[in-house]
N, C-alpha and C positions, 0 to 999 in steps of 0.2 A: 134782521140779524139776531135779535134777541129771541125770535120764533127758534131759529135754527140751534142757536147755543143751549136753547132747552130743550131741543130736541136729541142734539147731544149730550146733556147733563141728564135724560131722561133714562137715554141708553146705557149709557154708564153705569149709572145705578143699577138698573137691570142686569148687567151683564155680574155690578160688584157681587149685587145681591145672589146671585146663580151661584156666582165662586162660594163665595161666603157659606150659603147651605149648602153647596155638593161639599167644604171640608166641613161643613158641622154634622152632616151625616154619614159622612164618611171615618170621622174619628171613632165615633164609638167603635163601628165594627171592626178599624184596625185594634182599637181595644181592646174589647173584647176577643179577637185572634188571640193577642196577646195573652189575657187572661187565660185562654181556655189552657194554652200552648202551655203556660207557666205552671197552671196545675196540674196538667198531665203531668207534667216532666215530673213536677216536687210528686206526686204519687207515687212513678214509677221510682223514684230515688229513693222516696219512703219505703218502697218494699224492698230495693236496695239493700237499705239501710236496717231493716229488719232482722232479728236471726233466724235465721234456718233452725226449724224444728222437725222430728223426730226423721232425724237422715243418718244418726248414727248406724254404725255397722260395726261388730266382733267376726272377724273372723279367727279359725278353730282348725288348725292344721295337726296331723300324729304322723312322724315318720319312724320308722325304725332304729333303736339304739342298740337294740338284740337281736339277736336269731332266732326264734322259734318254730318250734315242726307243726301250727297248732294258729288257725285263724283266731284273731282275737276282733270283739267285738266292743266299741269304747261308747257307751255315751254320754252323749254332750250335752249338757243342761248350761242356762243362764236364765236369772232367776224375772220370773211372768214370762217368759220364752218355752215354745214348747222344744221340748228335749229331740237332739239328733244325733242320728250313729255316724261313726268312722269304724270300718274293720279291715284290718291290717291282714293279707294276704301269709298263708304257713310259707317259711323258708324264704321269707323277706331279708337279701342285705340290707345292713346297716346303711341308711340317707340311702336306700335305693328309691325307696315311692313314699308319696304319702298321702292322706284323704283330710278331705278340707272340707269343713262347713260353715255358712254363713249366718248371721241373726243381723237383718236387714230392719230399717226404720226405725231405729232406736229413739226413742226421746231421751234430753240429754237424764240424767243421773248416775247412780251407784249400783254395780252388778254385780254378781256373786258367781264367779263361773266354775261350773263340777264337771270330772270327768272321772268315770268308771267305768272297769271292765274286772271280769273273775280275775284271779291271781294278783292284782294291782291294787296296791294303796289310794285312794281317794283321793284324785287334786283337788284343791282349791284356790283360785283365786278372785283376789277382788278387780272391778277395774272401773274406772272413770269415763265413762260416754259424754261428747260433747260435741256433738254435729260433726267428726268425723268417723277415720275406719279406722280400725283397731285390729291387729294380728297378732296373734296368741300362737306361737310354735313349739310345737310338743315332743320329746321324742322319748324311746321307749328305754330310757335308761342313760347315762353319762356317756358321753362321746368325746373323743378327743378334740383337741383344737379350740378349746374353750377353758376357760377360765371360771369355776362355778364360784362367784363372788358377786354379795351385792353392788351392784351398782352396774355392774361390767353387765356385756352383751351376750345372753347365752340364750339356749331354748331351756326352755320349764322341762322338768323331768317327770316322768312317771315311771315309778319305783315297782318294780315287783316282789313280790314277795308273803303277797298276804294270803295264805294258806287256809283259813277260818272264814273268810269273806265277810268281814266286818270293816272291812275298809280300811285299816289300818296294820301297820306291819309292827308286831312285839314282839315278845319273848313268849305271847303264849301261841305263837306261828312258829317259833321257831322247835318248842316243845312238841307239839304238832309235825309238825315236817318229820323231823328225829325221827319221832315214833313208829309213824308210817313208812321210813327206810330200813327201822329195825325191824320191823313186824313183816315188809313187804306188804302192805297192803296199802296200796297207791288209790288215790282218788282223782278227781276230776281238776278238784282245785291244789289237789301236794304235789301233782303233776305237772309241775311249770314249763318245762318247757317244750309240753307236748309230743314224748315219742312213748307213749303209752307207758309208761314206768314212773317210780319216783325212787331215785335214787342219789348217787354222790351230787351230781349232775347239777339234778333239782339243788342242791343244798348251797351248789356256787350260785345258782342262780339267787337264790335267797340274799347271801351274801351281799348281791350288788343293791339289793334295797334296805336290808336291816342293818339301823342306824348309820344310813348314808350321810356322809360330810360333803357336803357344800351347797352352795344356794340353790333350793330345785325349782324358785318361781320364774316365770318365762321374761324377757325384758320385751315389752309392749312395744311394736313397733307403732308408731302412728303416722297418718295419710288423709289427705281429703278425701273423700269418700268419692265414689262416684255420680251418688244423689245430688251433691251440693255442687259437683261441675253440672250436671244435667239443669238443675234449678237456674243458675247462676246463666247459664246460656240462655233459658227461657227470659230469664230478664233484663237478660242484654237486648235479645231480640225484641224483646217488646218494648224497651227504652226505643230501639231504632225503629219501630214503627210508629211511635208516636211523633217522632220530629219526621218523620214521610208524611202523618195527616195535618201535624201541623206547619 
């Protein structure tokens, strides 16, 4: 009898002992699962959690506020950005078309954005990049239906007027113009609104930019970019393939 009871207190043990190391060997590597699963995730949550660098974007639209008989050619500068045109189509309505260019990959900081073309005063403005998109809308002189007052919603103005081509519209453009209407001898640039003459014409044109009244900086629309939806996806995807390996 007591052969047999150690033969079953033999087996027993045996059998504890089996249990006992298949979970002592079997814990680590549920553990380790664990661990791995746990670092992935806090990884992918790290890059989550990360900001999005250079996704900024300016975009740079010019529609028509005038008439002109006389393509105009604008370009676009933002500053370390190399410079791009917009050319506005002769005998364009007023918000009929407009050309639009983009400055993709931005890193975030502070930009200085220019726009020239012959006959037009020099935009400028500043504007703040910060991992989204940015819309800058331009048109070519004051349009109804807006309100030109800081703070309010309007497109940035480009002035015409500048006769000397120094970027700027004064009194010595406007001395300039005069002259060329009294003398008849028109130019390229006293020529504003392109029907080969410089006359009365040109001189209203003038008018609409020399010493215009009201806010002519554009109100900056902003938007997620498209980069940071595109990004943002990639790392949702790859959140969800890491709980697929783990």
């Amino acid at each position: 009898m007591k052969r047999v009871v150690s033969i079953l207190l033999a087996a027993t043990l045996m059998l504890t002992s089996g249990t006992v190391t298949y979970a002592t060997e079997e814990n680590p590597v549920q553990m380790e699962y664990q661990t791995e699963g746990q670092d992935a995730v806090q990884a992918v949550n790290g890059t989550e959690q990360a900001p999005l660098k250079d996704i900024g974007v300016v975009q740079v639209s010019i529609a028509p506020g005038i008439t002109l008989q006389k393509s105009v050619t604008f370009t676009v500068g933002l500053s370390g950005q190399e410079s791009q045109s917009i050319e506005l189509a002769a005998n364009q309505e007023i918000q009929d078309t407009k050309g639009t260019v983009h400055f993709s990959q931005l890193p975030a900081g502070t930009y200085e954005l220019t726009v020239a073309a012959p006959g037009f005063a020099t935009y400028t403005q500043t504007i703040e990049v910060n991992s989204k998109s940015y819309a800058v809308n331009l048109m070519t002189g004051f349009v109804e239906g807006y309100t030109y007052e800081e703070g309010d919603y309007h497109p940035g103005v480009l002035l015409i007027g500048d006769v000397t081509g120094d970027g700027v519209i004064d009194d010595t453009d406007r001395s300039v113009l005069v002259d060329a209407i009294d003398t008849e001898q028109a130019s390229e640039l006293t020529d504003l609104t392109g029907d080969q003459k410089t006359d009365l014409a040109d001189l209203e044109y003038f008018a609409k930019g020399y010493q215009a009244e009201g806010h002519t900086l554009a109100c900056i629309e902003e938007s997620v970019s498209a980069d940071a939806i595109s990004r943002n996806r990639e790392k949702t995807q790859m959140w969800k393939e890491t709980w697929r390996i783990y």
